[in-house]
N, C-alpha and C positions, 0 to 999 in steps of 0.2 A: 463454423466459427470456433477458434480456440478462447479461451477461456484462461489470463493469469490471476490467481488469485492468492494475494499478500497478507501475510497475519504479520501486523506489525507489533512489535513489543519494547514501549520505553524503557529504560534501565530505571528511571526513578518516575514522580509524582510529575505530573506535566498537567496545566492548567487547560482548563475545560477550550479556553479562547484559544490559545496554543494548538491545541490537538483540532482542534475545525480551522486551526489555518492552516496548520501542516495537509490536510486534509486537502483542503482548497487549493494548495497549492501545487500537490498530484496532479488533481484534476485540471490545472489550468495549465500544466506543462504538459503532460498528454495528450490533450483538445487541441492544442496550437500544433503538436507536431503532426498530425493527420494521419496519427496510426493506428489509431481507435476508434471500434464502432462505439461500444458502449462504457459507461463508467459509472462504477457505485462501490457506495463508502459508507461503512456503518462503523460505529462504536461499538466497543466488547461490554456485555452485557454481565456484570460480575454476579458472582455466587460464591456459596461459601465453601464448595469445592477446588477453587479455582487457588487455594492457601498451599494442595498438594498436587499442582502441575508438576510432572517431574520434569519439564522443560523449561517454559517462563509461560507467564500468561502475557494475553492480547491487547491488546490497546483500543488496537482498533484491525480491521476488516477491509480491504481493499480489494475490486475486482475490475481486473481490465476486461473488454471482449473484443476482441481481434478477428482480423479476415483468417489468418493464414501464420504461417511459420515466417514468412517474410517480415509480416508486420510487427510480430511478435521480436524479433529482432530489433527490426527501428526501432520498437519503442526506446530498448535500452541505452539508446544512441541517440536519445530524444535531446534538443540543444533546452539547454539549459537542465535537464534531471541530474545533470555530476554536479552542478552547482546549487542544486535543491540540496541533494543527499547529503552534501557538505558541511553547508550553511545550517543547515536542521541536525545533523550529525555532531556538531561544534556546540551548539546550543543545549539540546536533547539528544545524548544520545538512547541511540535505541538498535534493537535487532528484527532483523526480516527473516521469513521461513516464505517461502513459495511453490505454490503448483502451475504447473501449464496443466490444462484437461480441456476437453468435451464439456457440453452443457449437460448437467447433473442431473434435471431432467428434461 
């Protein structure tokens, strides 16, 4: 199984209802396209550390798990995710950082 996993980071404050729908809305374009075995989605757990990220900080946490390199493709080609990314981009925007990897443990 490969493993994508998304640190999502909005540019400004995005409401609590907002970011579980944004959420929801991953997961439900993912599930439809049948490219995913598993999926899970957590919120960034703040500290007072998180004031000198020298990058940005997180929002939220996103993890695909996938068969294969094949699937890991389609996903990006999932119908309807250019029209998520868009719509949610125009709204809130925000920046993505990603890993493909192995199971961590």
């Amino acid at each position: 199984m490969i493993h994508h996993t998304m640190i999502v980071s909005f540019d400004g404050d995005i409401p609590d209802s907002a970011l579980d729908q944004y959420l929801k809305d991953i997961e439900d374009v993912m599930r439809a396209s049948g490219a995913i075995q598993t999926f899970a989605a957590r919120r960034h757990i703040r500290v007072p550390a998180d004031d000198h990220s020298p990058v940005f900080v997180a929002s939220a946490v996103v993890q695909l798990g996938l068969a294969d390199v094949d699937a890991l493709n389609a996903s990006f080609a999932a119908p309807g995710a250019a029209d998520l990314i868009e719509r949610w981009q125009a709204e809130y925007p925000y920046r993505v950082v990603w890993v493909n990897h192995e199971a961590l443990a």
